[in-house]
N, C-alpha and C positions, 0 to 999 in steps of 0.2 A: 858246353860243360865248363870252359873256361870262364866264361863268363858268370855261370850258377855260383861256384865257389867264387867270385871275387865279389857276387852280390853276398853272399854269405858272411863273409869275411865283414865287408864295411858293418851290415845287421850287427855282428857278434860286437867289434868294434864302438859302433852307433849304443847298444847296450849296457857296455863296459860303464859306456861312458853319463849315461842316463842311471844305472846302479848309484855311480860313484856321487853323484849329484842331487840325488834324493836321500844322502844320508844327514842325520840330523848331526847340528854342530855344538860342540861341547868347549865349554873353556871354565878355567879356573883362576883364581889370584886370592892373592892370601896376606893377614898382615898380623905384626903383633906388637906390645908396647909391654914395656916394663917401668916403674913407678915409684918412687920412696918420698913419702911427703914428713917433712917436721916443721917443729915450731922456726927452726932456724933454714930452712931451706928447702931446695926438694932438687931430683935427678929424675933422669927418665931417660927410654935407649927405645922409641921408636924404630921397628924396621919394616920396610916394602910401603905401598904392595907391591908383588912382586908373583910372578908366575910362572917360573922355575926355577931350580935348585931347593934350598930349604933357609928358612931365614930365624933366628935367635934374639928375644930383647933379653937384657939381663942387665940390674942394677943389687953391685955388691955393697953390703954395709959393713964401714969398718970395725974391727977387732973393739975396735976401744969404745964403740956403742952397742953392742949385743953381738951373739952367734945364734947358730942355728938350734934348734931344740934339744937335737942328740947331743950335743956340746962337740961334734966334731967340724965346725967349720964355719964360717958367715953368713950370717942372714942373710936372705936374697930373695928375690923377686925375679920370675921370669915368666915369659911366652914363648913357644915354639912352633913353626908350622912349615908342610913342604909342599911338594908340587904332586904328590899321592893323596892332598887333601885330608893330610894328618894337622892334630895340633894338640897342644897339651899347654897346662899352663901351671905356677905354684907358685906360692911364697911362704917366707919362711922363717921366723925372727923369736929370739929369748934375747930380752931387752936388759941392761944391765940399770943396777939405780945410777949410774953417774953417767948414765946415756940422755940423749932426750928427754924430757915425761912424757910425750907422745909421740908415736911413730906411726905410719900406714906405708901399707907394702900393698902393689897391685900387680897386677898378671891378665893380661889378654891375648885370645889371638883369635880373628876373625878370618874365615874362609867363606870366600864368594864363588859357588859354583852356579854355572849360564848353563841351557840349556834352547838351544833354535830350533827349531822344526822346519827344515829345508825341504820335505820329504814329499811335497802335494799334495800331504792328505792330511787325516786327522789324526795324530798318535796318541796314545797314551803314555804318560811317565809316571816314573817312580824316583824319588829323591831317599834313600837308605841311610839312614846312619846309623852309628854305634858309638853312644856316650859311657866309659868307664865311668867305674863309681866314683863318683868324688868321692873324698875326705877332709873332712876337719877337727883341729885339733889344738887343743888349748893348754897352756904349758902357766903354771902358776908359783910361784914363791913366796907370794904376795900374803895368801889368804882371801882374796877381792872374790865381789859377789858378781852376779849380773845387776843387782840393783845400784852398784858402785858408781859413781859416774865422774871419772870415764872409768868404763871397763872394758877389757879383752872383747874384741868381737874378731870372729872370723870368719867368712861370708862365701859363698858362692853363686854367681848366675848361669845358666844356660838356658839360650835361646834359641830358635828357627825361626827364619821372619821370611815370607818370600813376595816377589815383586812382580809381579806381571802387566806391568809397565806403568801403573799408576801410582810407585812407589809401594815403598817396604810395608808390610801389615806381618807384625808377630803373630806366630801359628802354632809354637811351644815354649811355653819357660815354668822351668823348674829350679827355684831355690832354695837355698838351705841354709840359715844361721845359728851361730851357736856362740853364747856372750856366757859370761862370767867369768868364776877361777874354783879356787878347789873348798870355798866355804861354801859356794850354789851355783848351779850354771841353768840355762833355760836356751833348748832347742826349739827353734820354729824352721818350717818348712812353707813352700808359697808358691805360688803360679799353678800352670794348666795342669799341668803332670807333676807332682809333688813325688819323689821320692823317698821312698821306705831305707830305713838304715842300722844298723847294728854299733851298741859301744864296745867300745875300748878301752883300756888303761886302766890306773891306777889313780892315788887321790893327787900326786902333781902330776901328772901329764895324760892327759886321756883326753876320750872323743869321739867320731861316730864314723862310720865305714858308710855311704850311700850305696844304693842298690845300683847296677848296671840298666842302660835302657839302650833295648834294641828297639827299632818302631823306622816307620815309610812314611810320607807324604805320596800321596797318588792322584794325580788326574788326568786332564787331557787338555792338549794343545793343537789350534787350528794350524794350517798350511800358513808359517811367517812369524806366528807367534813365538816369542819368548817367556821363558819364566825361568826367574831366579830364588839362589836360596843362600842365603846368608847366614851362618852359624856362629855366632860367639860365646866364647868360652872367657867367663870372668872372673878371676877370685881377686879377697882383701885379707887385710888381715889389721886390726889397730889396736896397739896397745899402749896403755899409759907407763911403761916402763916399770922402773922401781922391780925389777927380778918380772915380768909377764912379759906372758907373749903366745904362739902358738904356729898353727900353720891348715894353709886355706890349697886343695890340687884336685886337679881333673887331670887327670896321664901323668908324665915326666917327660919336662922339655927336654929332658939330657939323655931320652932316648924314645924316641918315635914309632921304634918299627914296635914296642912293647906297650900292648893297652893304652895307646893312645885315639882318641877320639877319630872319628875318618866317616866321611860322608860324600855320596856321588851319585847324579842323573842315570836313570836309563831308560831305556824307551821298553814297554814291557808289554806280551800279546796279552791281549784279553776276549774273552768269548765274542760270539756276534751280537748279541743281547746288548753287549756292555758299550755297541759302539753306538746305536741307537740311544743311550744313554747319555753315553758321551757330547754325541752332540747336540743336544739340547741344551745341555752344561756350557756349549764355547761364548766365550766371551765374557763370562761372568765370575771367571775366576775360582770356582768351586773345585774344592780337591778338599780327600779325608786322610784320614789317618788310620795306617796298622800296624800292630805292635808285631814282633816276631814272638 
């Protein structure tokens, strides 16, 4: 009897321990950079990467060269991002005439989430994210067109690129620009997923609200395999001063747990149909797309 239960015990033991070692391994790191370029110089506040706590770029521009749109504070430039695999990014500038004549303000912050399959078999994954809508916004004193040159541009990128071991291949991007001032402006949109958007404002300050994107990346990974997914969040913003300027965001770096962007692995069941499928798919890197 004694003996049953101590064979028992090592079994449950033995199992614990084969559980714990067939789970798939996950990591993240994350970076972001912040950017102000002029004729006369340029700043930037790279930080990371870095793969816990939460990390901040931000480059402030002084009083005596522009403030921010609402007229309550400094132009600035930022990225945000933390170890939840949040990020957000903005800039933000109304340029004064005894500033610059041109200025460009940038904003990034990239997150790399890993995804191992330690597990002996074949799994399926799902890479989820949720992109708030961007915004951009064009702030004018000027009278300036989009045919002006230079004129107000305010810019957005967002991408998905994933790696399965033979380097990055883009799998989403959706951009958004919006150039002119308050005598003509001209939106364009661009890449795989082009988002739909609503305006705003008035004849000096207005601009376009992008649509929200839920959506997956799904496929399947061999026993060993890895795949990665790299997500960056881009905005600009360049104005030729003289009274313009605007502002280019995807979330708010100044608060994360609010509508900010956030994306992560999981390993997800699928019928038995889908594994037969599946593996016909290894090694070749094929994975699709679902929108929520």
């Amino acid at each position: 009897m004694k003996k049953s239960r101590l064979f028992s015990v090592r079994r449950a033991i033995l199992s614990g321990l084969i559980i714990v070692a067939m789970q798939p391994v996950y990591a993240l790191s994350f970076e972001t950079d912040a950017i102000r370029d002029t004729a006369s110089g340029s700043a930037s506040d790279p930080q990371g990467p870095a793969t816990t706590g939460s990390i901040q770029s931000e480059v402030i521009v002084p009083f005596s060269d522009g403030g921010d749109i609402s007229g309550g504070g400094n132009a600035f430039a930022r990225g945000a991002a933390d170890d939840t695999g949040a990020g957000a990014v903005a800039v933000d500038g109304l340029f004064y005439s005894g500033g610059p004549t041109l200025s460009s303000l940038t904003g990034t912050s990239i997150l790399t989430s890993e995804l191992t399959n330690n597990t002996g078999e074949l799994v399926p994954f799902s890479y989820d994210f949720f992109l708030p809508g961007p915004r951009l916004t064009l702030a004018d004193g000027a009278g300036i067109s989009e045919t002006d040159d230079p004129t107000t541009r305010a810019f957005f990128d967002f991408r998905v690129s994933l790696d399965f071991g033979s380097g990055f291949t883009p799998h989403l991007v959706s951009q958004g620009e919006l150039k002119g001032g308050s005598t003509s402006h001209a939106l364009g949109t661009a890449g795989t997923d082009p988002l739909g958007s609503t305006f705003f404002g008035d004849f000096g300050t207005f601009g376009y609200q992008f649509d929200d994107m839920n959506s997956a990346v799904t496929g399947f990974l061999a026993d060993g395999q890895t795949v990665t997914a790299k997500s960056q969040l881009f905005v600009s913003l360049d104005a030729p001063g003289f009274e313009t300027g605007g502002a280019a965001s995807i979330g708010d770096p100044l608060n994360l747990s609010a509508g900010a962007f956030s994306g992560s692995f999981s390993i997800v069941p699928v019928p038995a149909a889908a594994w037969l499928f599946g593996s016909a798919l290894l090694g070749l890197g094929v994975v699709k797309r679902k929108k929520a």
